[in-house]
N, C-alpha and C positions, 0 to 999 in steps of 0.2 A: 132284521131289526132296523129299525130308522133311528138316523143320525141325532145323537145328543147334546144340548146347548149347555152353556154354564149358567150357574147358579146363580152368578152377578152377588158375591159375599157383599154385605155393605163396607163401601167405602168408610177408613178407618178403622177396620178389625184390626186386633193385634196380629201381629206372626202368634201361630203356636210354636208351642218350644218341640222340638226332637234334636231325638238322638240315633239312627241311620246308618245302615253298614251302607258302604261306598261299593262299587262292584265296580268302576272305571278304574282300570290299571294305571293310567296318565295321571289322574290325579294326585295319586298315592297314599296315601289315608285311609285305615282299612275304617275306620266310622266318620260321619260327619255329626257334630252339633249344632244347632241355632247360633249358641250362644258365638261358637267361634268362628262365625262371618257375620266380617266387617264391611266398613264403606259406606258410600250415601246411599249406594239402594242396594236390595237383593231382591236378583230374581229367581221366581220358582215354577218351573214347567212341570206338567203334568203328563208324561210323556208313557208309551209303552211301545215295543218294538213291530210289532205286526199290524198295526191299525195304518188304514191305508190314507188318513189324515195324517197323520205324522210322519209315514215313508215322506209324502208328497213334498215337506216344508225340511225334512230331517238337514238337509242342506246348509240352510238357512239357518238353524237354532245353530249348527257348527259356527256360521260367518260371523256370528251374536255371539259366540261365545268367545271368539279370538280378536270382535273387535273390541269390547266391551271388557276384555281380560287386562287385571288391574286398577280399574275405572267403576267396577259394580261386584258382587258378590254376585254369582250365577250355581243353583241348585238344578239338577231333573230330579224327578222320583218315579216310578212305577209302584205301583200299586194290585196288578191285575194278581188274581188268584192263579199263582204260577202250575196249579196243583190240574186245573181245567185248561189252561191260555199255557205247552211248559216253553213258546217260543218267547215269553216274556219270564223265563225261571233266570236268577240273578248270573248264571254261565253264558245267556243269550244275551245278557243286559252286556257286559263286559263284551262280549265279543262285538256287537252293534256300537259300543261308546267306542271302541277301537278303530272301526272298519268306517265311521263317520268323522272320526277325527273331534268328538266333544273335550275339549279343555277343563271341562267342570265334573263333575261328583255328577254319576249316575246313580239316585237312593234307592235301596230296595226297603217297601214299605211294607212287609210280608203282612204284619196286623191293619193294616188299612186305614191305622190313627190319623196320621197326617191329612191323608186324601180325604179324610171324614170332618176332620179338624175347619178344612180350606174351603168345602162346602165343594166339592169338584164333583163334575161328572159325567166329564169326558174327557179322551184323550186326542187333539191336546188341549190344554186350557194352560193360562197365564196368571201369574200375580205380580206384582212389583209392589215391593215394600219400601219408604222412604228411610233414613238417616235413624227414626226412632221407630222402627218397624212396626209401622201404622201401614195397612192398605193403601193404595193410591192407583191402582190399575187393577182388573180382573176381565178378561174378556179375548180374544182372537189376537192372533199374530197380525192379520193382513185380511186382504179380501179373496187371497185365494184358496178354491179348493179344488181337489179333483176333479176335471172335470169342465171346469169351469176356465176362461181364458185371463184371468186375470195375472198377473206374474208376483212370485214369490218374492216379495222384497222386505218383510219383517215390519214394516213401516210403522205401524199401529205399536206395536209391541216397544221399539225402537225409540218412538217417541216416548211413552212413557217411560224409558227405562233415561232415555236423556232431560225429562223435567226432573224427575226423581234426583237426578245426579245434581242439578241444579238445584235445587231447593224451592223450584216452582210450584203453584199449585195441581190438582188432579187434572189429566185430559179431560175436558168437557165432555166429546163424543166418545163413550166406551162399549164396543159392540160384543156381544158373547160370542167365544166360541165353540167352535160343530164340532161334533168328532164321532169317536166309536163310543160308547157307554162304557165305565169303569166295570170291569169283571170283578163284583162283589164275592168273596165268600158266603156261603150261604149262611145266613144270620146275622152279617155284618152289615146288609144295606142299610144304609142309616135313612131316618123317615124322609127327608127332604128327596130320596130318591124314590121309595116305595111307594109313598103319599099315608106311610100310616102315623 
């Protein structure tokens, strides 16, 4: 299967709201809400365990989350159909947010609302929501991928997670990014990914 880009949601979407069982032991929280994260920005990765995009930066989202802890609201979620994919089932998620060292709420999004909600469609993909949880980011960590010589430094991501905090406006340059395709349940691919 060839590698899939993001959706590029238009700047300014609201967050959608959920509600999230947490599978990160560190965090402690057996559910997350919308409502109850705060702060000038929140971010929300679209992550899942096996996809060799996300091994590659897995690093990184950890060093983003311990610098930025305090400072921003930070969400993951998986969404893959744990029923096909069981190395993304929410006992893999927890052991992976353990063994990575993530700081923030790994969500398991067993209905697929959120990931459908976000317009996502691969993993991984980015959003960064400002102070009134308006869009302001959607697109790649950085420019690298497997593969490729570029080095993991969050940069892209980074930055908009630091205008955010500031109350600047959006990155001008916002590139989509690559990853593995969301592991849909069958019936649940929503049309922006089918094409129907």
């Amino acid at each position: 299967m060839p590698p899939k880009t993001s959706t590029m949601l238009p700047l300014g979407s609201a967050l959608p709201g959920f509600d999230l069982p947490n599978t990160n032991p560190a965090f402690g929280a057996d559910r997350v809400r919308s409502d109850d994260l705060t702060g000038d920005a929140l971010v929300v990765m679209v992550l899942c365990n096996h996809c060799p995009f996300v091994i590659h930066i897995r690093e990184q989202l950890a060093a983003i989350g311990r610098d930025y802890e305090g400072r921003a609201s930070i969400v993951a979620v998986c969404a893959n159909d744990a029923t096909t994919h069981p190395a993304d089932a929410p006992d893999k998620m927890a052991q992976e947010a353990t063994e990575t060292g993530y700081r923030f709420p790994y969500l398991h999004d067993a209905r697929q609302e959120l990931v459908a909600d976000l317009g996502a469609a691969c993993t991984p993909d980015f959003y960064v929501f400002d102070r009134d949880r308006k869009l302001v980011y959607r697109g790649q960590l950085d420019a690298s991928r497997p593969g490729n010589t570029e080095p993991v430094t969050g940069a892209d991501l980074r930055a908009a997670i630091d205008a955010a905090i500031a109350g600047n406006p959006p990155l001008k340059t916002q590139l989509p990014s690559i990853g593995c395709g969301i592991k849909w349940t069958p019936g649940r691919e929503p049309a922006y990914v089918s094409g129907a």
